[in-house]
C-alpha positions as CSV (number, residue, x, y, z in Angstrom):
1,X,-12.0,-40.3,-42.2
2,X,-13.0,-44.2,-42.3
3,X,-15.3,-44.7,-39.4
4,X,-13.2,-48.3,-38.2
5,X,-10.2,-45.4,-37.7
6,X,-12.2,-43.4,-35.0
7,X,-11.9,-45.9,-31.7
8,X,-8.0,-46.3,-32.3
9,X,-7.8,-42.6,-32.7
10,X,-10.3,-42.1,-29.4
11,X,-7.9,-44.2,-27.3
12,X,-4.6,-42.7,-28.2
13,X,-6.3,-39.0,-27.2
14,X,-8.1,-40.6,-24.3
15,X,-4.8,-42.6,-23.2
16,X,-2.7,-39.0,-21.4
17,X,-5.9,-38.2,-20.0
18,X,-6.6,-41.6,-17.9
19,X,-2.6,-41.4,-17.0
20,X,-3.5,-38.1,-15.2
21,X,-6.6,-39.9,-13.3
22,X,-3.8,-42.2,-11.3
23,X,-3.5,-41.3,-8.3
24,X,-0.1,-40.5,-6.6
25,X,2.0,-43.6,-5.7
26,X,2.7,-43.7,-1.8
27,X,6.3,-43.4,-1.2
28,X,7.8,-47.1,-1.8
29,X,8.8,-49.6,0.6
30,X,11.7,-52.0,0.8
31,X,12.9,-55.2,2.2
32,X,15.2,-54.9,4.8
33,X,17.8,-57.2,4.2
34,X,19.2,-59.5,7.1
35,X,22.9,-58.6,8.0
36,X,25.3,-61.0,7.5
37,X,24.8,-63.1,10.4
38,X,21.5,-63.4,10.1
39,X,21.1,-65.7,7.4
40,X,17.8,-67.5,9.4
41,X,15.6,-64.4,9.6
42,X,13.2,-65.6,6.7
43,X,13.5,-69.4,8.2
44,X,10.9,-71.3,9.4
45,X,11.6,-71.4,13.4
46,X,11.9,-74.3,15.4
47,X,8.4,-74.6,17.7
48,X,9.2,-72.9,21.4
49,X,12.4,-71.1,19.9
50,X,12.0,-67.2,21.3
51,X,11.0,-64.3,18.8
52,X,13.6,-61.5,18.9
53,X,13.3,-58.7,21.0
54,X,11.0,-56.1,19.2
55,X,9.5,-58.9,17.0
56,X,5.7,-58.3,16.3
57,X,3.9,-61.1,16.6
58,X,1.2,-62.2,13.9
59,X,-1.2,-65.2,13.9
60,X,-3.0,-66.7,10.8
61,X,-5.9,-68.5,11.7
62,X,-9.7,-69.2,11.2
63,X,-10.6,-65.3,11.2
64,X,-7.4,-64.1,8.9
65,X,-4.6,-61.9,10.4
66,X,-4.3,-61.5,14.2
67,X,-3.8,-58.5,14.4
68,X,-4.9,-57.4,10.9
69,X,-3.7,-53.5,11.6
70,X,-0.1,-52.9,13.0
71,X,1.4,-49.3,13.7
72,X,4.9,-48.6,13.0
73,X,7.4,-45.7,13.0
74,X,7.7,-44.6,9.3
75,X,10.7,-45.7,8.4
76,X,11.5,-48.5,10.7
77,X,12.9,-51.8,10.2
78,X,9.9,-54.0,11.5
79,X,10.5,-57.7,12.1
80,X,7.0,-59.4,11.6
81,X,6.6,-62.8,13.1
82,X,3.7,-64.8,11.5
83,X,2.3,-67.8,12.8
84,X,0.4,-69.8,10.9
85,X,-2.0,-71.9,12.9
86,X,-2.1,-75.8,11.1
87,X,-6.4,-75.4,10.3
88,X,-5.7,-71.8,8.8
89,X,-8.5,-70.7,5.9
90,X,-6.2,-69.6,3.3
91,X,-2.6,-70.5,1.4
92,X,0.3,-71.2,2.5
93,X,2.4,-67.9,2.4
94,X,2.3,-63.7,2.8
95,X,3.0,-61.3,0.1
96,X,3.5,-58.0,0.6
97,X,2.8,-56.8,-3.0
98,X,4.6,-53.0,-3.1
99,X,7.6,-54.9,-2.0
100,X,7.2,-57.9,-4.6
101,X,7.9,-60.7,-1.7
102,X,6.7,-63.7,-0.9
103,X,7.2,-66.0,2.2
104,X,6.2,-69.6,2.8
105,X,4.2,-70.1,5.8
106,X,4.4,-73.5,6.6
107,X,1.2,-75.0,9.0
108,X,2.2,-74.8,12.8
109,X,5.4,-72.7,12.7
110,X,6.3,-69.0,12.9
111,X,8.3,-67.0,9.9
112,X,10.0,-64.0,10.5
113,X,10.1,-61.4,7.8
114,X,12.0,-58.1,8.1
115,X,10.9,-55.0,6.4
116,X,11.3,-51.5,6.2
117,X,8.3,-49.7,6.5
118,X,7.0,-46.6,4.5
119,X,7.8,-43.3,5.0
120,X,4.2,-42.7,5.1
121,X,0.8,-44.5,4.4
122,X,0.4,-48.4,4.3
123,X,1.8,-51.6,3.4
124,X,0.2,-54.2,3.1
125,X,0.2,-57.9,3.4
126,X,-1.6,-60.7,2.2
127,X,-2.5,-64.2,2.4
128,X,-5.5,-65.7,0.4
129,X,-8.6,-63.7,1.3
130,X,-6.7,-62.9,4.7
131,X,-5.6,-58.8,4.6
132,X,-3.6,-56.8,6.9
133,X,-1.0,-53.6,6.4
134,X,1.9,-52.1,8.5
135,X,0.1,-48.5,9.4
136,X,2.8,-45.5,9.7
137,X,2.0,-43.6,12.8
């Protein structure tokens, strides 16, 4: 066998054994989608407008997410508001990558995002080097 033949032949054997190496994917979590009269609930808010009742409350600022950790019932619909103070270190929005969503975060006023979260483990949020995850309890 020509010896240029052996590292494609090393990978396809070697390719079913990494696959195996993954480890389990956590179950997956989806956005909750606003109900038809709530067509705002990914809006900027106006400054001083209340939060909904049950709304968590999350600042961006200086130090990243504030809080960084927030438990949740597994399976809950969780409204997160963020706040994103106008000096804040990183970008300008959150992503929650499992979900595939991205919000704007514009300087100085608070977004709401709805999700549903896991039926177990984490998910987690991001903005820049800023981290922080919904933690099922």
């Amino acid at each position: 066998m020509p010896r240029a033949l052996l590292p494609a032949l090393a990978a396809l054997l070697l390719a079913p054994l990494a696959a195996c190496q993954k480890p389990e994917p956590m179950t997956p979590a989806v956005e909750a989608h606003a109900a038809s009269g709530e067509e705002g609930v990914h809006e900027p808010r106006q400054p001083g407008a209340p939060l909904p009742s049950g709304a968590l409350r999350v600042a961006l600022g200086a130090q990243g997410f504030e809080p960084a950790r927030l438990p949740v019932k597994a399976g809950q619909a969780v409204q997160l508001a963020f706040h994103r103070e106008a000096a804040a270190r990183c970008g300008d929005r959150v992503v929650f990558p499992a979900l595939k969503l991205e919000r704007p975060l514009p300087a100085g006023q608070t977004v709401l995002v709805q999700v549903l979260a896991p039926t177990r483990g984490e998910l987690a949020f991001s903005c820049g080097a800023a981290h922080g995850a919904l933690v099922v309890e």
